[in-house]
C-alpha positions, 0 to 999 in steps of 0.5 A: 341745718336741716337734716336732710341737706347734710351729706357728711356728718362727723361725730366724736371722732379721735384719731390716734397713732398707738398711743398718741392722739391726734385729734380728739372729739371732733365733730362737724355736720358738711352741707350737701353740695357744699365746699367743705374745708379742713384748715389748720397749722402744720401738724393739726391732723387734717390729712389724718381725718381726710384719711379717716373719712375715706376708709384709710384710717380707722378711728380711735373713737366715733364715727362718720355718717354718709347720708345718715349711715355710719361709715366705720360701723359697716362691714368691710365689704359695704365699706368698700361699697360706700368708697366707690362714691368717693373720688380722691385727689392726693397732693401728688396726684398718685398717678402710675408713672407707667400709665398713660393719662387714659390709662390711669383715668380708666383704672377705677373703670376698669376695677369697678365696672363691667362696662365694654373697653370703648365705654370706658375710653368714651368716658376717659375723654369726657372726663379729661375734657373737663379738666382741660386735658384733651389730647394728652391721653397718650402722654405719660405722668412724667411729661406733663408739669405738676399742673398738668398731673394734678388735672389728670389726677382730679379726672381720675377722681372724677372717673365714678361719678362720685357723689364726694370728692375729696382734695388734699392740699390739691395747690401744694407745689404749684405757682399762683397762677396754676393754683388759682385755675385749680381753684376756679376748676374745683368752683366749676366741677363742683356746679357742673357734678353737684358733688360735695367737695372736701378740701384739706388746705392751709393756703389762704388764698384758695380757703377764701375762693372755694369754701362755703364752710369749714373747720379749723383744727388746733395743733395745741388742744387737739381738737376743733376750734371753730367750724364756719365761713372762712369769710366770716370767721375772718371778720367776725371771731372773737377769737385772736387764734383764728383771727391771726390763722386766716389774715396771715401774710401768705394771701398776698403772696399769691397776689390777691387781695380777700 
């Protein structure tokens, strides 16, 4: 991969709570404009390096590099700065309850520029427009299915123009059909934004639709089996571990065949 077309690089991470290690030694290179995903089994860490990666939780060991730039060796403030070209989905959205959607889309504006209140409105309904949400600006969290909110979350994610956007487990609790139009959503924002997109996932069935690439972290040694193409590595690792991860009975469950 050359140098210049990587946007995240990975390197000798360990994660730790106290003294117990998370993960150890991980290290991965995510092309630019590339859907980047992070898989493993229940426990592996994934949501712990998604943390990691956005400033949530510090490293034991190593770093991560942003355009070549070390992110935990910064400062606190060039931190934050760096931050601000991050737009984060949680698993549950992480709307307030008390906001409307064009309220909770328009928070990030409203902290990180200085832009006048109908700029910011204008970019509220852009934003919302692009994922399918038009005219629920007035509507509340709790009125809306868990689809809906997870759309509104992703505007909210989208409101900076971030030149990184990072999922987690942006499927968890939705039906087959809701998960794959959030899956052929991320496809077209991804294009659209020409964003890197980061992904921590388990479900097959959006593994195989959205990644170009990806990492799987082992629960048992700790650290980074293999990285590539989900795709490939499905039929072409040699090893049984990953092999048995990736044809697991769950595809079928959300009615599509790889």
């Amino acid at each position: 991969m050359n140098t210049n077309d990587i946007k995240i690089e990975i390197k000798h991470l360990s994660m730790a709570y106290g003294s117990y290690v998370v993960m150890r030694d991980v290290s991965a290179r995510v092309k630019r404009g590339s859907i980047f995903v992070i898989m493993g089994e229940s426990g592996s860490g994934k949501s712990t390096l998604l943390q990691t990666m956005i400033g949530l939780h510090p490293p034991a060991q190593g770093d991560i590099l942003y355009g070549g730039q070390s992110f935990w060796g910064l400062d606190e403030e060039a931190r934050r700065v760096q931050v601000r070209k991050f737009g984060v989905l949680f698993q549950s959205a992480a709307l307030w309850s008390s906001m409307t959607l064009a309220e909770n889309v328009e928070l990030p504006l409203a902290q990180y520029t200085d832009w006048p209140s109908a700029d910011r409105q204008e970019v509220v309904r852009l934003k919302l427009a692009l994922v399918g949400l038009s005219g629920f600006e007035d509507y509340y969290p709790a009125e809306l299915s868990g689809g809906m909110r997870k759309r509104a979350g992703l505007a909210r994610a989208m409101a900076l123009d971030p030149e990184i956007l990072f999922f987690d487990e942006p499927s968890a609790g939705l039906d087959p059909v809701l998960s794959r139009n959030l899956d052929q959503l991320i496809l077209e924002l991804r294009d659209t934004l020409g964003a890197t997109v980061v992904v921590v996932t388990h479900e097959l069935a959006s593994i195989f639709t959205i990644a170009d690439d990806s990492i799987f972290l082992d629960a048992e040694s700790r650290t980074v089996r293999v990285q590539g193409n989900p795709t490939e590595l499905r039929e072409h690792s040699p090893d049984p571990k990953i092999r048995t991860f990736l044809t697991r009975g769950e595809f079928s469950e959300r009615g599509t065949t790889p």
